[in-house]
C-alpha positions as CSV (number, residue, x, y, z in Angstrom):
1,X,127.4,256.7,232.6
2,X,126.5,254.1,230.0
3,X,124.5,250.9,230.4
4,X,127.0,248.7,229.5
5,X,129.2,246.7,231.8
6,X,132.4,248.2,232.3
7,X,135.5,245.8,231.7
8,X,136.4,244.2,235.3
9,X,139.8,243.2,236.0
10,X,141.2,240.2,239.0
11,X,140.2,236.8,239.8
12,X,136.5,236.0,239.6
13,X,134.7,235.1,242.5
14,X,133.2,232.0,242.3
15,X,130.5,231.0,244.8
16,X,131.2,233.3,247.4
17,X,129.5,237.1,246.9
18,X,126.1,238.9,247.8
19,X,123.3,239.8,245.6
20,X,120.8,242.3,247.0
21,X,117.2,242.7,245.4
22,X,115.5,246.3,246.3
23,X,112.0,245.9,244.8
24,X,108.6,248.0,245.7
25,X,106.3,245.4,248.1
26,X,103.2,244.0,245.9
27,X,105.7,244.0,243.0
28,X,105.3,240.3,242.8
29,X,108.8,241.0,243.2
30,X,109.1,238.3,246.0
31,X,108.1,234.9,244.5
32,X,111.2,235.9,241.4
33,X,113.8,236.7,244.3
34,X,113.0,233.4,246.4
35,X,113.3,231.7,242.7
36,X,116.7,233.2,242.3
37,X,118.2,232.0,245.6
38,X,116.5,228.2,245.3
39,X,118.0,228.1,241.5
40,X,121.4,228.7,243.6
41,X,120.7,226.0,246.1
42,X,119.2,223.5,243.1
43,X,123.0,223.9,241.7
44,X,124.5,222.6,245.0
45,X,126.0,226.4,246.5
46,X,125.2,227.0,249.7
47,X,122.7,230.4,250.7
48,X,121.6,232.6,253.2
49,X,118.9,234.5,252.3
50,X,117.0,237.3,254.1
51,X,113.8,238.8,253.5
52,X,113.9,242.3,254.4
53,X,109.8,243.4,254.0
54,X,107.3,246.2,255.1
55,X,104.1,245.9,257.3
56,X,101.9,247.1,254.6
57,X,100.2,245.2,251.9
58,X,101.8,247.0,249.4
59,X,103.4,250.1,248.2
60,X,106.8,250.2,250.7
61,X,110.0,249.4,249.7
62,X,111.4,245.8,250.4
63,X,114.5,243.9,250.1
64,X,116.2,240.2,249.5
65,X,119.4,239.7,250.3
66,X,120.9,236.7,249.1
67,X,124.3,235.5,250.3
68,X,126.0,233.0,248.1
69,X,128.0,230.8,250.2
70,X,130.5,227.6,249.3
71,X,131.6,228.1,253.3
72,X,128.4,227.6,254.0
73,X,127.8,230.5,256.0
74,X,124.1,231.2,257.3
75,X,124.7,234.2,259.1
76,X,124.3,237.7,257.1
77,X,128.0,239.1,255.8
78,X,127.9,242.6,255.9
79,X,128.2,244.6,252.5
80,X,126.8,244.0,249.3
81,X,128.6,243.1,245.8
82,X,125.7,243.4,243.7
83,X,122.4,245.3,243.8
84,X,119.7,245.0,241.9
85,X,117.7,248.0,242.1
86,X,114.8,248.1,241.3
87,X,113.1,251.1,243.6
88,X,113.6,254.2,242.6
89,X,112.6,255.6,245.7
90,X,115.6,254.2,247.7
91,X,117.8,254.1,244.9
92,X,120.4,256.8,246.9
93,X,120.5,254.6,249.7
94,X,121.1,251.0,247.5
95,X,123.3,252.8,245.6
96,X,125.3,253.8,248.6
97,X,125.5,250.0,250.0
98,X,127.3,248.4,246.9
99,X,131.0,247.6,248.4
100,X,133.8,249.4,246.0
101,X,134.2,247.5,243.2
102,X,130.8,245.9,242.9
103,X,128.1,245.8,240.3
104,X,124.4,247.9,240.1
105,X,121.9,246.3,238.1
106,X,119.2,248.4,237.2
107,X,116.5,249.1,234.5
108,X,117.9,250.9,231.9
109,X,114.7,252.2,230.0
110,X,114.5,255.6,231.3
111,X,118.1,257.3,231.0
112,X,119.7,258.9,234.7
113,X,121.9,261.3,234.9
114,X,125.2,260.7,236.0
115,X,125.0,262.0,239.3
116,X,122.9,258.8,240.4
117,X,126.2,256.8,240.0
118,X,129.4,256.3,241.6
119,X,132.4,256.0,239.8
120,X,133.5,252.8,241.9
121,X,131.1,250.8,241.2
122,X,130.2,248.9,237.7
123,X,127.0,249.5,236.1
124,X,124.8,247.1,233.8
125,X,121.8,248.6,232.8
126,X,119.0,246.2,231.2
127,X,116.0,248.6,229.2
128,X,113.5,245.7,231.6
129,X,110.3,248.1,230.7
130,X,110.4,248.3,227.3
131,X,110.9,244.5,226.8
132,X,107.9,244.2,228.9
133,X,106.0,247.3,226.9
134,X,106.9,245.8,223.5
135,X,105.9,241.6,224.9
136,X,103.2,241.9,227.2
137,X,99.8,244.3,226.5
138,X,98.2,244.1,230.4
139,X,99.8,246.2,232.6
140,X,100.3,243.4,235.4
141,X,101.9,240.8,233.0
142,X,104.1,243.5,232.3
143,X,104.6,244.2,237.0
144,X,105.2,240.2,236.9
145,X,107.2,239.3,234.2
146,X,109.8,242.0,234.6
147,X,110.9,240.4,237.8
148,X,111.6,236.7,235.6
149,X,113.2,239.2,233.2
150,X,115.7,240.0,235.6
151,X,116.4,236.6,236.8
152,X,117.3,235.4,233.3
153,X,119.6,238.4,232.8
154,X,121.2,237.3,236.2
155,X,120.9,233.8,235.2
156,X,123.7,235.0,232.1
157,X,125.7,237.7,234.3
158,X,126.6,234.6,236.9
159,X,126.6,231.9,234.6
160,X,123.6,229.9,236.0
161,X,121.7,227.3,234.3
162,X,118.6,227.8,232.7
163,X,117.2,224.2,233.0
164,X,117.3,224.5,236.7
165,X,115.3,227.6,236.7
166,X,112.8,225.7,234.4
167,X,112.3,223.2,236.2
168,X,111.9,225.1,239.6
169,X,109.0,227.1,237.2
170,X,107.6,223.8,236.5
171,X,107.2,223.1,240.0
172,X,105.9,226.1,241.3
173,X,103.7,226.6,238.5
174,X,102.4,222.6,238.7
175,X,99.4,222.3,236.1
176,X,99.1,225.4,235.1
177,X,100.9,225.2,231.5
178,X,100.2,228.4,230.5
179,X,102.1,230.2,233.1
180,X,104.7,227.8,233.0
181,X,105.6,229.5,229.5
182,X,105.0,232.4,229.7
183,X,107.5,232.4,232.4
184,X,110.1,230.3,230.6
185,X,109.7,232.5,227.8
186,X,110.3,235.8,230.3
187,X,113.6,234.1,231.4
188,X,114.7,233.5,228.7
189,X,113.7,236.7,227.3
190,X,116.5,238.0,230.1
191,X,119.0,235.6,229.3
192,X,119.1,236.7,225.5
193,X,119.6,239.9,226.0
194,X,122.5,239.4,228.6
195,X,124.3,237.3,226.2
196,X,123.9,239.6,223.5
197,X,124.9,243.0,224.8
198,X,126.8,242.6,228.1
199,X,129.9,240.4,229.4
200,X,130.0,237.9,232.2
201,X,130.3,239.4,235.7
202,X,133.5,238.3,237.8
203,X,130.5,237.0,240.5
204,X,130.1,233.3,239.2
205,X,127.7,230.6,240.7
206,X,129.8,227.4,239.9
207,X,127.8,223.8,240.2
208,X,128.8,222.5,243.7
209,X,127.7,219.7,246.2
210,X,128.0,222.0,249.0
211,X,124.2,221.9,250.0
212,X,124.4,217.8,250.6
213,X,121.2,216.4,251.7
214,X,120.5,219.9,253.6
215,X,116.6,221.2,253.4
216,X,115.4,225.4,253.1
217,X,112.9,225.7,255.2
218,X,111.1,228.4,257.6
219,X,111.9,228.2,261.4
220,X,108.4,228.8,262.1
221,X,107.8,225.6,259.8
222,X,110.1,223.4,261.9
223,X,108.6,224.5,265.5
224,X,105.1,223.5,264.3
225,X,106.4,220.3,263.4
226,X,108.3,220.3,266.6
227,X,104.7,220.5,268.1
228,X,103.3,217.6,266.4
229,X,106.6,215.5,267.5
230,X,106.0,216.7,270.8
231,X,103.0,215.5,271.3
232,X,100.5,218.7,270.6
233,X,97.1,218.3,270.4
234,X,95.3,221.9,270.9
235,X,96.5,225.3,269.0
236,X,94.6,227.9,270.5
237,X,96.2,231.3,268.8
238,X,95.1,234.9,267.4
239,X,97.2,236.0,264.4
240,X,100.3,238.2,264.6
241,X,103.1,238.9,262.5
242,X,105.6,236.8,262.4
243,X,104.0,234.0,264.7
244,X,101.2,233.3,262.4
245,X,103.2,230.8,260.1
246,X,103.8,228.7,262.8
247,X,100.3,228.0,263.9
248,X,99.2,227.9,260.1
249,X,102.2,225.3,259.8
250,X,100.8,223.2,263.2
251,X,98.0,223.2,261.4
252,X,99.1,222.2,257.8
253,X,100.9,219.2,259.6
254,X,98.4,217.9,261.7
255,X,96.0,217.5,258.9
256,X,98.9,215.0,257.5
257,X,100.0,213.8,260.8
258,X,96.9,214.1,263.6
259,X,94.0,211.8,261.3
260,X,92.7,208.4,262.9
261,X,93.0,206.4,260.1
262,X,90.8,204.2,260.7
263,X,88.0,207.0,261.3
264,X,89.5,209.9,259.1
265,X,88.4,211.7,262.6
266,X,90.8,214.7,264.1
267,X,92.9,214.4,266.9
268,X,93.2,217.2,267.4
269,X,91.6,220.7,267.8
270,X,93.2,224.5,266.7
271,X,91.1,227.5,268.1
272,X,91.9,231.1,266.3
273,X,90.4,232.9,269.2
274,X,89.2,236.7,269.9
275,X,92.3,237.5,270.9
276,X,95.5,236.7,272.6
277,X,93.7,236.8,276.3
278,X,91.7,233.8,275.4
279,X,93.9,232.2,273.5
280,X,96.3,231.5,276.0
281,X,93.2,231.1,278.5
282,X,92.1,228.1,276.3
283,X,96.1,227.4,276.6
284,X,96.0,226.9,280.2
285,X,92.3,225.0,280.7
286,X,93.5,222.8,278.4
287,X,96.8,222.0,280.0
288,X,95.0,221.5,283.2
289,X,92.9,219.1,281.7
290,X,95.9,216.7,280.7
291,X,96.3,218.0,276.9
292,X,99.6,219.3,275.2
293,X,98.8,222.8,274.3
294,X,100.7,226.0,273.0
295,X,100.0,229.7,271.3
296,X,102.2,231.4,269.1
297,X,102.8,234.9,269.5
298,X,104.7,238.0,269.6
299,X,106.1,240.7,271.9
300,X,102.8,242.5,272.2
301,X,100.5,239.3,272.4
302,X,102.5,238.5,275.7
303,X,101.8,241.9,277.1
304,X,97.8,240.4,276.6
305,X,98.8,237.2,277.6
306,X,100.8,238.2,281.4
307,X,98.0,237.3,283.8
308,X,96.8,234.2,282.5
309,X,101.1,233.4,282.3
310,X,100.8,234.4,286.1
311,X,98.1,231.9,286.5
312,X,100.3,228.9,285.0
313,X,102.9,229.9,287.2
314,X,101.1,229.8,290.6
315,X,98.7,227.1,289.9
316,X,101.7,224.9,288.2
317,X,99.9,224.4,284.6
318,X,102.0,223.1,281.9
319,X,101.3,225.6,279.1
320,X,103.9,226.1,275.9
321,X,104.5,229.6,273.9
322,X,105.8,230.2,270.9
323,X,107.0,233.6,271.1
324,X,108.2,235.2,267.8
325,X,110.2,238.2,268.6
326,X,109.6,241.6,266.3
327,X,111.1,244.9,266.5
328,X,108.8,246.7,269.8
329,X,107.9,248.5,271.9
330,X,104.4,248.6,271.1
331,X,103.3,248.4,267.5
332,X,107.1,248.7,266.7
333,X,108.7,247.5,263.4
334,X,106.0,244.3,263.4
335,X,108.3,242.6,260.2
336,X,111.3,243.6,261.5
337,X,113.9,241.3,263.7
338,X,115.2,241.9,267.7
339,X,115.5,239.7,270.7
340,X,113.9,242.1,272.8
341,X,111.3,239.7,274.8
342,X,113.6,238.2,277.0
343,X,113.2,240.0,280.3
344,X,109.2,240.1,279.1
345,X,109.2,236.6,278.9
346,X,111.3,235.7,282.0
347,X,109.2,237.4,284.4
348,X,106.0,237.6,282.7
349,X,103.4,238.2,285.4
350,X,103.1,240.1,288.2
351,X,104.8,239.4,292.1
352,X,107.4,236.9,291.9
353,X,107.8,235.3,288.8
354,X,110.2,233.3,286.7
355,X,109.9,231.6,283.9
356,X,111.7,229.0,282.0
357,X,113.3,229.9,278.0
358,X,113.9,228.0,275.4
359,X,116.8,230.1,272.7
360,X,117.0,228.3,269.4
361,X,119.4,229.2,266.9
362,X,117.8,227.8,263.9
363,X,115.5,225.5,261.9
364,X,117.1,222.8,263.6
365,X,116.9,224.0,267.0
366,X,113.4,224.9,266.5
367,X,112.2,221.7,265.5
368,X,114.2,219.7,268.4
369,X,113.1,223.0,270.8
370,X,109.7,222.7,269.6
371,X,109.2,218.9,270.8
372,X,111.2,219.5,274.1
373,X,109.3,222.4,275.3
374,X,106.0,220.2,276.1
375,X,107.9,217.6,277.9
376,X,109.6,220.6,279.9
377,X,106.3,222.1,280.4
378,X,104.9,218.9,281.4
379,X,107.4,218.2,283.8
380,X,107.7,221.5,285.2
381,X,104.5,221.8,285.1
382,X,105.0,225.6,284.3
383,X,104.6,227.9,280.9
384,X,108.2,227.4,278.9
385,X,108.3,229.6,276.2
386,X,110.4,229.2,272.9
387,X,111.8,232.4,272.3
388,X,112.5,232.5,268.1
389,X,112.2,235.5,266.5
390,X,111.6,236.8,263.2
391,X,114.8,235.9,261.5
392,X,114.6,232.5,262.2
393,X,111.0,231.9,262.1
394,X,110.0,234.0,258.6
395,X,113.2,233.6,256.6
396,X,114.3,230.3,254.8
397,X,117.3,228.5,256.3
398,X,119.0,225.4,255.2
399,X,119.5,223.2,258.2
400,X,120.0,219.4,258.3
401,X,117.3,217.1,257.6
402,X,115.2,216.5,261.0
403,X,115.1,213.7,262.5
404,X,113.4,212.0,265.5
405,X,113.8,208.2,267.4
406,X,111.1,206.5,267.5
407,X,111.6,204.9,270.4
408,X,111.2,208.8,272.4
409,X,108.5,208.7,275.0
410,X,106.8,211.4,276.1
411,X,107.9,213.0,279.2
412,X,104.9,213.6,281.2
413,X,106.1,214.2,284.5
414,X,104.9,213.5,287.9
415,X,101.0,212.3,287.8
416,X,99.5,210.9,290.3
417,X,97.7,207.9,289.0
418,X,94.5,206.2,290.3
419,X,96.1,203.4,291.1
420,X,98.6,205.0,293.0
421,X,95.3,206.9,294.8
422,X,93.6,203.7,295.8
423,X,96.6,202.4,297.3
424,X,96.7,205.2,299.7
425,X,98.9,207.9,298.4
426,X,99.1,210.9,300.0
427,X,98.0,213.7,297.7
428,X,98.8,217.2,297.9
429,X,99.0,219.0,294.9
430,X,101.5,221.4,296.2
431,X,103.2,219.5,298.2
432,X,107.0,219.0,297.7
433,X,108.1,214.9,297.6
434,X,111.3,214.7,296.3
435,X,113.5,217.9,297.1
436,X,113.2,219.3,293.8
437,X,110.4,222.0,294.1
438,X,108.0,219.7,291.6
439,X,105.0,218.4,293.2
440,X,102.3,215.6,292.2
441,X,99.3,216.6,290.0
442,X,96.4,214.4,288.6
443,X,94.3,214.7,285.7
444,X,90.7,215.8,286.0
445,X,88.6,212.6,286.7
446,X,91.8,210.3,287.6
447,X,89.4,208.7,290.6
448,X,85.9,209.0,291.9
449,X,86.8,210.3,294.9
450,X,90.6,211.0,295.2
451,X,92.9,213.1,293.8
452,X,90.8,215.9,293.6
453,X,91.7,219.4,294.0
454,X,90.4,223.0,293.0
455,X,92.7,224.9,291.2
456,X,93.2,228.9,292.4
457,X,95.4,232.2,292.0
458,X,95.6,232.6,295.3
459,X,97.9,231.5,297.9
460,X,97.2,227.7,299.4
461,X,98.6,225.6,301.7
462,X,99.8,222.1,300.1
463,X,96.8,220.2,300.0
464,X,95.6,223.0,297.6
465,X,93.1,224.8,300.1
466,X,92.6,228.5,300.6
467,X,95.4,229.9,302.7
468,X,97.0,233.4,303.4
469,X,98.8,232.7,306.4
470,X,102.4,234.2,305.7
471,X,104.5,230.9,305.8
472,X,102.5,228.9,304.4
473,X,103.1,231.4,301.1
474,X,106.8,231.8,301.8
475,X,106.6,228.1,302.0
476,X,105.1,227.7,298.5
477,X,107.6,230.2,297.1
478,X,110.5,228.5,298.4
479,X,109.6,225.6,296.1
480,X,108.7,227.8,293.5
481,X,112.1,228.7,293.0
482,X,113.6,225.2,294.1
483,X,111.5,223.8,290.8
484,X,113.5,226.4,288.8
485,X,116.4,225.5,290.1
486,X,115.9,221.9,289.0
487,X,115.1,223.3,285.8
488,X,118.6,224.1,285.2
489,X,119.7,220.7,284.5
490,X,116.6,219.6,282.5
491,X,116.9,222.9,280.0
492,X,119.3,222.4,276.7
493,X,122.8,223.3,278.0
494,X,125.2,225.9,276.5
495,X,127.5,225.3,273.9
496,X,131.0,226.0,274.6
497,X,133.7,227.1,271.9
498,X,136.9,227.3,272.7
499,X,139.2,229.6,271.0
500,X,142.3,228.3,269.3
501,X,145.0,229.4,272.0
502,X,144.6,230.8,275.8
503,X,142.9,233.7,276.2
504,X,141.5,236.1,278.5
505,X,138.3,237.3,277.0
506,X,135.0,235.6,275.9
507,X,131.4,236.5,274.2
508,X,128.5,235.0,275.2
509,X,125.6,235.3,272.7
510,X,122.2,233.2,272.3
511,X,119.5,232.1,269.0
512,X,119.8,233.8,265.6
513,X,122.9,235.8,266.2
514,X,125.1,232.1,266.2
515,X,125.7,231.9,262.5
516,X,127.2,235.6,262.4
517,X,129.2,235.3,265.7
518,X,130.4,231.4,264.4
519,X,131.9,233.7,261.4
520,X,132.8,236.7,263.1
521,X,134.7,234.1,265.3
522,X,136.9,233.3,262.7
523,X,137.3,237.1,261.7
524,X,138.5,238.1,264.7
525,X,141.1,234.8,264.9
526,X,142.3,236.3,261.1
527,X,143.1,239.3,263.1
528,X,145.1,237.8,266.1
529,X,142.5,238.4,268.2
530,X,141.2,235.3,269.9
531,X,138.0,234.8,272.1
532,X,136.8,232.1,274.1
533,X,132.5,231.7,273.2
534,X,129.1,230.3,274.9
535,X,126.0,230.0,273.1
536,X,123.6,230.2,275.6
537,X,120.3,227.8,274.8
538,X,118.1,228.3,277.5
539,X,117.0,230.0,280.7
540,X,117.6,229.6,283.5
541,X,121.4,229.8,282.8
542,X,123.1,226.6,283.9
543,X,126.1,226.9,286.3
544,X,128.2,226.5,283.0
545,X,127.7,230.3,282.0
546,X,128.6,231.6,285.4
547,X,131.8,229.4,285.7
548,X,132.3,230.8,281.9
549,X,132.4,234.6,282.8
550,X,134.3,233.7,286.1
551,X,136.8,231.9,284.2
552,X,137.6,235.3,281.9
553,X,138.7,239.4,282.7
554,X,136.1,240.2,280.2
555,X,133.2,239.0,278.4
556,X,131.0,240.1,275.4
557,X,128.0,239.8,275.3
558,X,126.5,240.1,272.1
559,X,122.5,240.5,271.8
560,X,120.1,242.1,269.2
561,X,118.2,244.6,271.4
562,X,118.9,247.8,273.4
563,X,119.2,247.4,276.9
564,X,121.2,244.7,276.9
565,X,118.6,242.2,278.0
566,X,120.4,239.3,278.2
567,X,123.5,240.8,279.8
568,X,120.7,241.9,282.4
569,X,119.3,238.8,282.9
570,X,122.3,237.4,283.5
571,X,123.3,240.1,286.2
572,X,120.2,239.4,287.7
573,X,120.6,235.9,288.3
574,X,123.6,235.2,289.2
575,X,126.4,237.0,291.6
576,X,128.4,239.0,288.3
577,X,129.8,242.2,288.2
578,X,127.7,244.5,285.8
579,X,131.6,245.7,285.0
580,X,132.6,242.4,283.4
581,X,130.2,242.5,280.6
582,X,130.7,244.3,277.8
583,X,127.6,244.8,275.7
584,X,127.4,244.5,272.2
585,X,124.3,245.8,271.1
586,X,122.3,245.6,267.3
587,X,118.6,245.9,267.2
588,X,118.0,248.1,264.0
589,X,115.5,245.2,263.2
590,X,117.5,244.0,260.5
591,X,119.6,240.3,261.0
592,X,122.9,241.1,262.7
593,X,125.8,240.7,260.8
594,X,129.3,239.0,261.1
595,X,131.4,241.7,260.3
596,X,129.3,244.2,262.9
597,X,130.2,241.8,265.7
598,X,133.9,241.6,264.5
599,X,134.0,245.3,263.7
600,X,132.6,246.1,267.3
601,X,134.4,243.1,269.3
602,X,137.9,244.4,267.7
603,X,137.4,247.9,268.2
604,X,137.0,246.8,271.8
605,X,139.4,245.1,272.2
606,X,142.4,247.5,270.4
607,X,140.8,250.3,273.1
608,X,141.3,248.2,275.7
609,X,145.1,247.6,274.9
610,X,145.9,251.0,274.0
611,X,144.3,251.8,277.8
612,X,146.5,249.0,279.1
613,X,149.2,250.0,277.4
614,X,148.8,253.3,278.9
């Protein structure tokens, strides 16, 4: 096949196609991809990009997916319209994922035979090697400036502008001149040759105003400036992919945001510890002692973490976790994406526990989540976990601008003061006052000689002191679960979507799978095929999801792991036949995508008319 671009005829598409990059990792591939998609945004067009990467250094293959959007849609398509393949080693499989129709991209220096084609598919071959072999004499300027190669041949194929490339160089590159040039003269290189031998592509990036005032930014980002907001003072963490970018980010943002400034002293204090035992140890002492303070993790730091979780639990210690959800069990996929924490999570801890969930859906949700979790925690007096995962937390989204009233106090729950102490109240630190399961605590040192109590794992009567008498634990228990029942109307409530017309079935779905099931939502309405939808936020599950299923013959429920964990959760909790919930299940650790959960959903629901037909 030759390396030209085929003639394409139809209506371009303008603003509204996919671009896939399938590099080698440690090609420097990365930092040209990310330029690509924020050259899109810097022209006003809407993007959802996903980094698809390997846990090694370097050496594996990786992908970026870059969805070009005037809809605005942040949730991953489905299908790909142009690949840029780079990787030889996976070129079968890139190959293979091009919709009919679409465009290859590929470096054209080394001739294939024609089997490596398909005859659907247009091909535009660019000799990237030889420019680089003929320009550049060191072998890594020649890695490097490929990848801008590329992106200036794009730049021509989609009609992009070159100055807004430039001038995202000349921020990344900031004082350093030399590389500024070098890769303006790369990009350009590209961009010559494009014009010169090939066509236009029907794909077209148009100038738009569709981003608005919208920022890109990293979920993990947001939640460690949720922290701050929330009034975090001590990090205690050990690294693990992908929760390590939101400590690093807690830490990035206190240095801006945590400095007296009249002394230039921190306020603040971040611990990498050992490991994940004590980091979540440090976690819990210094929640007992009055401070706001979380850990960011993943799936197996929580395994580490369970007892100390336990502890929190029994002895009522606010404590906050950031749990970043990778592909498991055990080492797993560690940069891959699932929501397969959730029953770890819930009942982390051994005997009886529960715990309460926090389920953002994106940047936004993680900063607002971030913040609310230590008011929760505090309140509660309990761990609360925010369950992101890696999707949100390590890709870039574009979410609305964050913002934060002032006049928010901090929620600190009920403390007993010293005031309240001298006039003669009558302490017990597990002691229920109110009918809502949440009891009194003080500070260490709140009075000389009041308010004190030692703090145990084991069972205790109200006033805190030793006890294993049978009802006085069945007693404690009891108010356990009453606090998590209060908990239901303090957690962020579900979000109901009605469909447009009755209907007797509904999906229920939770964090990073809401921007695909929003679009697959208006798939399956293109079809005839209406649903009735609830994003669930947090857990426990207000009464609002139980009256949801109740209200429907059938229900979805659409989840990125295996075993249905949220469908089992939900089953668990409440009084629901298993019967009524349909599971729709992805968890092959990459980003679900909108036309799975239509594709699944409608095949569904055509079986079950052809079985009620019948």
């Amino acid at each position: 096949m030759p390396d030209t671009l085929k003639a394409q005829a139809g209506k371009p598409r303008i603003n509204d196609f996919v671009v896939k990059f399938a590099n080698v990792n440690g090609s420097g591939s990365a930092s040209a991809n990310g330029l690509f998609a924020r050259s899109v945004i810097r022209m006003g067009v809407p993007v959802a990009a996903r980094n698809i990467f390997p846990s090694n250094i370097q050496g594996l293959p990786t992908w970026y997916e870059v969805r070009i959007t005037e809809a605005g849609y942040l949730g991953r398509r489905g299908g790909v319209d142009l690949m840029v393949a780079m990787n030889p080693q996976t070129w079968d499989r890139d190959v293979a994922e091009i919709e009919s129709g679409g465009f290859l991209f590929y470096d054209s220096t080394k001739p294939l035979p024609g089997s490596k084609f398909r005859d659907d598919i247009t091909v535009i071959g660019v000799p990237l090697t030889a420019m680089c072999n003929e320009a550049y004499e060191l072998p890594r300027e020649r890695q490097l400036f490929k990848n801008t190669i590329y992106v200036g041949a794009l730049a021509a194929l989609l009609g992009m502008d070159t100055d807004v490339i430039e001038a995202l160089l000349a921020e990344d590159f900031a004082g350093k001149d030399r590389l500024i040039r070098a890769n303006v003269e790369a990009l350009h290189m590209g961009y010559a040759y494009a014009l010169k031998h090939l066509s236009p592509l029907p794909l077209q990036v148009r100038r738009s105003d569709g981003v608005g005032d919208r920022i890109y930014v990293e979920g993990n980002q947001a939640a460690g400036l949720g922290a701050v907001y929330g009034g975090a003072t001590v990090c205690a963490w050990y690294p693990i992919t992908p929760s390590t970018s939101l400590a690093e980010a807690f830490m990035s943002y206190c240095g801006e945001l945590r400095e007296d400034p009249e002394t230039g002293k921190s306020r603040y204090a971040i611990i990498q510890a050992e490991d994940e035992i004590a980091s979540i140890g440090m976690v819990v002492g210094a929640g007992w002692n009055g401070c706001r303070a979380f850990t960011a993790t993943s799936g197996p730091g929580v395994s580490l973490m369970t007892e100390f979780i336990g502890l929190s639990y029994f002895a009522e210690i606010p404590a906050v976790i950031f749990d970043v959800q990778r592909g498991g069990p055990s080492t797993g996929m560690p940069t891959r994406t699932q929501q397969a924490d959730l029953l770890a999570a819930a009942y982390a801890g051994h005997g009886d526990t529960k715990h309460v969930m926090l389920l953002p859906a994106d940047p936004g949700d993680c900063f607002e989540m971030g913040a609310q979790a230590f008011d929760l925690a505090d309140r509660l007096q309990t761990t609360v976990f925010v369950m992101l995962d890696l999707d949100i937390g390590m890709q870039e989204w574009l979410t609305k601008p964050f913002s934060w009233d002032d006049s928010r106090k901090l929620d600190r729950g009920k403390v007993m003061t010293a005031e309240m102490l001298e006039a003669g109240a009558d302490f017990g630190r597990y002691k229920e006052v109110d009918g809502d399961g949440i009891p009194y605590r003080t500070y260490p040192g709140t009075h000389p000689t009041k308010g004190g109590y030692f703090t145990r794992g084991t069972s205790r009567n109200p006033y805190a002191r030793y006890s294993e008498e049978g009802a006085v634990y069945v007693d404690n228990m009891e108010r356990l679960l009453r606090k998590f029942e209060t908990a239901k109307s303090l957690v962020p409530q579900p979000v109901l979507k009605p469909a447009k017309g009755k209907t007797k079935d509904g999906v229920i779905y939770f964090g990073s799978t809401t921007p695909a099931m929003d679009e697959a939502l208006e798939m399956l309405e293109a079809q005839g095929r209406r649903l009735d939808a609830l994003q669930v936020r947090a857990f426990p599950f207000p009464d609002l999801v139980y009256e949801f299923i109740a209200a429907h013959e059938r229900v979805f429920v659409v989840e990125q792991n295996r075993d249905a964990q949220l469908r089992t959760l939900i089953v668990n909790e409440g009084d629901v036949n298993p019967a009524k919930l349909e599971p729709v299940l992805h968890y092959d650790g990459t980003p679900i995508t909108a036309r799975f959960i239509a594709g699944a959903i409608a095949q569904r629901m055509a079986l079950g008319q052809i079985e009620a037909a019948e």
